[in-house]
GUDO-117988 format. One record per atom (N, C-alpha, C, CB): chain; atom name; x, y, z. Coordinates in steps of 0.2 Angstrom, whole numbers. Glycine has a CB too. Layout:
// residues N
> chaine  atome  c1  c2  c3
> A  CA  X  Y  Z
...
// end
This chain:
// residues 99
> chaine  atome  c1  c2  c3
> A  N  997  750  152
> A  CA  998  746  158
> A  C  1005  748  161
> A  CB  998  739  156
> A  N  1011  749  156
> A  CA  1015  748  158
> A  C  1018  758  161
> A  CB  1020  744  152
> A  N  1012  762  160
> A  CA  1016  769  161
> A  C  1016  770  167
> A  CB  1015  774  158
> A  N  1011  769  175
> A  CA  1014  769  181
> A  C  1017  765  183
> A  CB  1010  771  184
> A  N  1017  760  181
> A  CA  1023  753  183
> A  C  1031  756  182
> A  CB  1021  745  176
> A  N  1031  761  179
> A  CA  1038  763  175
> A  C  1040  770  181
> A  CB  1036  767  164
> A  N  1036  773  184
> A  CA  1038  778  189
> A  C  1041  777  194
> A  CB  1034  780  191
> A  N  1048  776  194
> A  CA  1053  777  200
> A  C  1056  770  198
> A  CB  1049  778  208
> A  N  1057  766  191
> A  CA  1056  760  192
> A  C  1057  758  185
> A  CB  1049  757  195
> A  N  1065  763  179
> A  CA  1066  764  176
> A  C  1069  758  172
> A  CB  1068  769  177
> A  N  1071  753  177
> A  CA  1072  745  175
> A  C  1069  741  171
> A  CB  1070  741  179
> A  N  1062  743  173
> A  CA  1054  738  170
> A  C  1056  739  161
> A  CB  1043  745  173
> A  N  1057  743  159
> A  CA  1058  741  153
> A  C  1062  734  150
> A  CB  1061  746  152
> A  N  1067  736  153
> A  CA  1074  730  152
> A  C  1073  723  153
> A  CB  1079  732  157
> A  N  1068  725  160
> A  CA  1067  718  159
> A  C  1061  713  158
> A  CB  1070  717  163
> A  N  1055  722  155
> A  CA  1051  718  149
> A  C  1055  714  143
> A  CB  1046  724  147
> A  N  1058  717  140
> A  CA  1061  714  136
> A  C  1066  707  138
> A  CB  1064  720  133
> A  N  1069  708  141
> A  CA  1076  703  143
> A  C  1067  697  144
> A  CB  1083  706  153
> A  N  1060  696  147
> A  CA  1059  691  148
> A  C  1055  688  141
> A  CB  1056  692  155
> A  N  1051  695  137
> A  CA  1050  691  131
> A  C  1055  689  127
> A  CB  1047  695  126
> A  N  1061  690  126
> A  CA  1066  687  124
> A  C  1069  679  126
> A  CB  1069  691  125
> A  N  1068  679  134
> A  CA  1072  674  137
> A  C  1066  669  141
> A  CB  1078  678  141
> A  N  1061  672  142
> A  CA  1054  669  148
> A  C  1058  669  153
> A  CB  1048  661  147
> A  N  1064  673  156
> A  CA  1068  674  162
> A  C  1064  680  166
> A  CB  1077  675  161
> A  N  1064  680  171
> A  CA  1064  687  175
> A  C  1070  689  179
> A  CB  1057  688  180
> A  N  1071  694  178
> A  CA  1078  696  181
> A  C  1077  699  188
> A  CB  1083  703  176
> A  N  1081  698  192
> A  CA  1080  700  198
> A  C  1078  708  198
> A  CB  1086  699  203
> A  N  1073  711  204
> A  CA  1072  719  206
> A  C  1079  724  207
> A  CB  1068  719  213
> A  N  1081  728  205
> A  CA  1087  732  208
> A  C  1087  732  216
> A  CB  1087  740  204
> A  N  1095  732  215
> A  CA  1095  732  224
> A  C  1095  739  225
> A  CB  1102  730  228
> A  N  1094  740  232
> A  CA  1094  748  235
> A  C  1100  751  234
> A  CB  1091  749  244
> A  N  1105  749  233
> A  CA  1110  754  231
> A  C  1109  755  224
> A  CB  1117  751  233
> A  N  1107  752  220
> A  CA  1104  753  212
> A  C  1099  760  211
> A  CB  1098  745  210
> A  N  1093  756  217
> A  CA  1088  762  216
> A  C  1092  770  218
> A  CB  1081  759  221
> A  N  1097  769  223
> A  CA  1098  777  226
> A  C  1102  778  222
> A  CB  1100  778  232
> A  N  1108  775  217
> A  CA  1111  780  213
> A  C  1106  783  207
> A  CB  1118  776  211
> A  N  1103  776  204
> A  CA  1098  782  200
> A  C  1092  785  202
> A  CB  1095  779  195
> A  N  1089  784  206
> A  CA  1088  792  210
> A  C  1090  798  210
> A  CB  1088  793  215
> A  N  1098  797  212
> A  CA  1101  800  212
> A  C  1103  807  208
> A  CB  1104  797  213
> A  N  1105  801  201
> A  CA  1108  804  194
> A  C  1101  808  191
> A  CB  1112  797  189
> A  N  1095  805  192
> A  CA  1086  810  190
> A  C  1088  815  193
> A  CB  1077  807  194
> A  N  1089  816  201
> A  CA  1089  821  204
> A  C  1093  825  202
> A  CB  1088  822  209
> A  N  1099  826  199
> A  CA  1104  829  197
> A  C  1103  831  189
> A  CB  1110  824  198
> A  N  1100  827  186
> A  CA  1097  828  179
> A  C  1091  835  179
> A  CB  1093  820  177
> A  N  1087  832  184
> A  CA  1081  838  182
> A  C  1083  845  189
> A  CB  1071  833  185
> A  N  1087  843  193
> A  CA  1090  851  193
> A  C  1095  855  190
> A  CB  1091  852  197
> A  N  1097  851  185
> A  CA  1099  852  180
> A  C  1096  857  173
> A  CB  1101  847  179
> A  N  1089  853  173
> A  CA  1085  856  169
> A  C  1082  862  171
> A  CB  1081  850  167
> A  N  1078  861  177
> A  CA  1074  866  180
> A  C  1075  869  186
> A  CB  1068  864  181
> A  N  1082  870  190
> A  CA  1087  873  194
> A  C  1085  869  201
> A  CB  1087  882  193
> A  N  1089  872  203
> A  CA  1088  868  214
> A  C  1082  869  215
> A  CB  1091  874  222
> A  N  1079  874  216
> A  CA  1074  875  219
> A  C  1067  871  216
> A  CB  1074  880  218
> A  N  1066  872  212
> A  CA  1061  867  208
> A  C  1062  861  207
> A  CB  1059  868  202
> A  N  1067  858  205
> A  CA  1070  851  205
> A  C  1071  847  211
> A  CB  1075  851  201
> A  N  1072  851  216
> A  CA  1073  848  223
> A  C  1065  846  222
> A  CB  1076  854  230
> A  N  1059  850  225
> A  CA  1052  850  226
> A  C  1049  846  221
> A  CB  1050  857  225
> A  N  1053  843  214
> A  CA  1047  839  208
> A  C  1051  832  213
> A  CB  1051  840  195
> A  N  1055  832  213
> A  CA  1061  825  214
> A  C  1058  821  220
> A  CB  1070  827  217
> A  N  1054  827  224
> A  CA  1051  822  230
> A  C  1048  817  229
> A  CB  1047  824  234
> A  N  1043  818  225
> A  CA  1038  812  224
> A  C  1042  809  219
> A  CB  1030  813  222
> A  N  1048  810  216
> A  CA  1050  804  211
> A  C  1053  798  217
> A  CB  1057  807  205
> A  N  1058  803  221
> A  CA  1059  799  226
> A  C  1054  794  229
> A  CB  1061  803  231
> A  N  1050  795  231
> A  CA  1044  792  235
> A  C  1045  784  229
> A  CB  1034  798  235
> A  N  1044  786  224
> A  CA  1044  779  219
> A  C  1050  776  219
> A  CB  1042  781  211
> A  N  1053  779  218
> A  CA  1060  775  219
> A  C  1064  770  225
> A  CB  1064  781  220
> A  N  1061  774  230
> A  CA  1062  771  235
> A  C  1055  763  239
> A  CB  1062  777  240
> A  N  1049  764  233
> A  CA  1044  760  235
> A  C  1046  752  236
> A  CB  1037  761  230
> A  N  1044  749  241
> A  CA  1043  743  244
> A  C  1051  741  249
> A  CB  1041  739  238
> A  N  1057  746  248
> A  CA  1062  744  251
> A  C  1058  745  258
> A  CB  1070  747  248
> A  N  1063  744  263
> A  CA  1062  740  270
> A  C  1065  749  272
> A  CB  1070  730  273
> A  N  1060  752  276
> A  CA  1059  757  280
> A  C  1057  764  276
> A  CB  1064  757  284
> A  N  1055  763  270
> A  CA  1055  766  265
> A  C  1047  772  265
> A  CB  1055  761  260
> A  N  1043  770  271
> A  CA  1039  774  274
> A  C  1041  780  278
> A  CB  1036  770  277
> A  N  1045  781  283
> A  CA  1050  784  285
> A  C  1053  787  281
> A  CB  1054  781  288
> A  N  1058  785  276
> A  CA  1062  786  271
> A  C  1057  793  269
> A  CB  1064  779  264
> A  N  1051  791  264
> A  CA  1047  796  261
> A  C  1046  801  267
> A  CB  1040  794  257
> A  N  1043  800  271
> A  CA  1043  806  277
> A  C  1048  811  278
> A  CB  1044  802  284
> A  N  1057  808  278
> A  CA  1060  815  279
> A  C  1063  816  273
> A  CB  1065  816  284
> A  N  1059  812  265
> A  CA  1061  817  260
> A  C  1058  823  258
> A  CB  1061  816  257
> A  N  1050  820  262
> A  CA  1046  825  260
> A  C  1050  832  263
> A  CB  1038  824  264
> A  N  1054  834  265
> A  CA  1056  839  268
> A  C  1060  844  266
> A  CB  1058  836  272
> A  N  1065  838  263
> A  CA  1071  842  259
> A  C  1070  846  255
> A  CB  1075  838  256
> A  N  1077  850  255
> A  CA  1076  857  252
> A  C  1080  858  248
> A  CB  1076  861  256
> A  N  1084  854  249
> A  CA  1091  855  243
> A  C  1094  847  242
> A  CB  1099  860  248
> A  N  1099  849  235
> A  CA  1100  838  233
> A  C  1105  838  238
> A  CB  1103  835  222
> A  N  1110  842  241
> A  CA  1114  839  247
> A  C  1111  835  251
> A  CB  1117  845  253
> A  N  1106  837  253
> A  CA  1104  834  259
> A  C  1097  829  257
> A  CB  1103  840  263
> A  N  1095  826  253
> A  CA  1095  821  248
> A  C  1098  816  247
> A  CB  1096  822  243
> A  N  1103  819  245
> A  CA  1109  812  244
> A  C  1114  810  253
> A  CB  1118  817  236
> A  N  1114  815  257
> A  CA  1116  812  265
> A  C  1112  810  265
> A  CB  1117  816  272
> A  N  1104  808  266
> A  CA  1099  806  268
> A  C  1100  799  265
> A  CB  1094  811  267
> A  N  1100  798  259
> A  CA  1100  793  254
> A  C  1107  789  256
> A  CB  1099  797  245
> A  N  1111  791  257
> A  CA  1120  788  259
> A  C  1117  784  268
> A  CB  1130  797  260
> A  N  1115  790  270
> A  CA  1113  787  275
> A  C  1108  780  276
> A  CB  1111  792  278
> A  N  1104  781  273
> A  CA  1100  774  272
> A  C  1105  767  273
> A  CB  1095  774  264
> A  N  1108  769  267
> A  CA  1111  765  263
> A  C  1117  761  268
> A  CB  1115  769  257
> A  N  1118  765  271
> A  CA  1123  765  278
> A  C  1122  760  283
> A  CB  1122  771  281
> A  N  1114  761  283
> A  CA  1112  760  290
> A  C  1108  752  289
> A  CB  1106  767  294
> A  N  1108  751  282
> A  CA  1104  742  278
> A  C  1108  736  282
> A  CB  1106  741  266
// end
């Protein structure tokens, strides 16, 4: 249950646990949360598997990352696009910018 709940959404853990522990739920990460760790994935796995390939895996992680914030339909639209993490992370500052 919990392994597509966990896709873009690396939280869900923490605060499975923090609510069996406490029967609190913690608030959802804010969009400045979600885009730095986006961020630091996308930097990780092109790290692992170089620009090219890790730019092209990161899209759809992005797509998860970004799910349910406020214009985030759009958002996936021109990441489908990107080509490089420069222009990822402008795209992603840019958002962040314009909330």
């Amino acid at each position: 249950m919990v392994g597509r709940g966990a896709q873009g959404n690396p939280w869900l853990f923490k605060r499975i646990i923090h609510y069996l522990e406490t029967e609190e739920l913690l608030p959802e990460p804010t969009a400045e949360e979600r885009v730095e760790k986006a961020l630091r994935h996308a930097r990780m796995l092109i790290d692992y598997k170089g620009e090219y390939i890790g730019v092209r895996e990161m899209r759809k992680h992005m797509a998860w990352y970004m799910k349910g914030l406020p214009g985030a339909s759009e958002l996936r639209g021109k990441m489908n696009f990107m080509e490089s993490y420069e222009a990822m992370e402008e795209l992603l500052r840019a958002y962040l910018a314009g909330k």
